[in-house]
C-alpha positions as CSV (number, residue, x, y, z in Angstrom):
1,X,0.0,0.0,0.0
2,X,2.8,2.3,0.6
3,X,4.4,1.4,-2.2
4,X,1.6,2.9,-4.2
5,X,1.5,5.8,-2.8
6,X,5.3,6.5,-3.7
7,X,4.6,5.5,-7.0
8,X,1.6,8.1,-7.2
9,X,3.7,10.5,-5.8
10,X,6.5,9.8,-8.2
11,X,3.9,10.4,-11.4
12,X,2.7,13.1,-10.0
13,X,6.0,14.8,-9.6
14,X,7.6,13.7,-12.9
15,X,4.0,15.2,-14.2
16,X,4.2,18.3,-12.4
17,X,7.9,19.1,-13.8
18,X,6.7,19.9,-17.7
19,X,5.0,23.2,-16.4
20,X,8.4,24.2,-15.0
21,X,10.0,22.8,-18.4
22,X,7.8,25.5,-20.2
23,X,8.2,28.3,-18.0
24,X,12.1,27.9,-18.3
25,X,11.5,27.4,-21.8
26,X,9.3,30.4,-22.6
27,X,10.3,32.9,-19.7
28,X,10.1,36.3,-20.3
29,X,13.2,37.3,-18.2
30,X,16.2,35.2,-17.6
31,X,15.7,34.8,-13.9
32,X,12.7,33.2,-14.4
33,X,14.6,30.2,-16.4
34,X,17.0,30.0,-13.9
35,X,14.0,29.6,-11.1
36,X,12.1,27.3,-13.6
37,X,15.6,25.1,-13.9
38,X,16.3,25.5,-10.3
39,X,13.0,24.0,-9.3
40,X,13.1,21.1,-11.9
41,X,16.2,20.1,-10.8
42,X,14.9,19.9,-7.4
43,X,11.9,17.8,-8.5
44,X,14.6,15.3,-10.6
45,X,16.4,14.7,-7.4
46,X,13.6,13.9,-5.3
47,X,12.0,11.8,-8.1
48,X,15.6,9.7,-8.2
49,X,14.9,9.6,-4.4
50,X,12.1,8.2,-4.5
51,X,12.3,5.7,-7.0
52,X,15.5,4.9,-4.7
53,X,12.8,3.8,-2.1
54,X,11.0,2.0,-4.7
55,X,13.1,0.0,-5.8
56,X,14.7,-0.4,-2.6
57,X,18.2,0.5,-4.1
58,X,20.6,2.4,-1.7
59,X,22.7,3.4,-4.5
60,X,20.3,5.8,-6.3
61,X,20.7,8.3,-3.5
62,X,24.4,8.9,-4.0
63,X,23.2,9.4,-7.2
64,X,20.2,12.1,-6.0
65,X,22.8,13.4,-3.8
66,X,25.3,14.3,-6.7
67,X,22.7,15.2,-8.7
68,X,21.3,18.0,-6.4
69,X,25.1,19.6,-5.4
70,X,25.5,19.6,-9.5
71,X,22.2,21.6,-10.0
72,X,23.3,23.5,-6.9
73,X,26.6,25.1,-8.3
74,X,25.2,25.2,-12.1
75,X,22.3,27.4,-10.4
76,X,24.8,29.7,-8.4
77,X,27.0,30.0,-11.4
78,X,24.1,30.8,-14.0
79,X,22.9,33.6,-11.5
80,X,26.1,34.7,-11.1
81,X,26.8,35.0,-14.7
82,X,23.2,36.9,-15.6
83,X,24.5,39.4,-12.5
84,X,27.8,40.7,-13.2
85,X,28.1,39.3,-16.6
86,X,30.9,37.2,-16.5
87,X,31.9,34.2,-14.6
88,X,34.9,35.6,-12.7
């Protein structure tokens, strides 16, 4: 039964994630891309979590883990660059 419930969990997620796909594909200003991004890689990393639990596979969360520090750093970066312009 509570398998069910992560697995309705997990559609709903991977579902709710296209909205954010369009908004970072049509946003009218480039901070609401970054957001848009920011929040779907957020949603990626719990839906690896998840399915983690599912499948009863410890491994996946290393993988969720390194997953979210990536999306961490690209978002700080990507703001950074849209801020001052340049990377450094």
């Amino acid at each position: 039964m509570i398998t069910q419930g992560y697995i309705a969990m997990t559609i709903f997620l991977a579902l709710m994630a296209f909205p954010c796909l369009y908004r970072a594909y049509v946003g009218p200003t480039a901070t609401d891309r970054v957001v848009a991004i920011n929040v779907v890689t957020t949603k990626v990393t719990i839906l690896i979590a998840l399915l983690a639990i599912i499948t009863d596979q410890d491994a996946f969360i290393d993988v969720a883990l390194i997953y979210a520090m990536m999306g961490f750093i690209a978002t700080i970066c990507v703001s950074k660059y849209i801020e001052k312009g340049n990377l450094m």
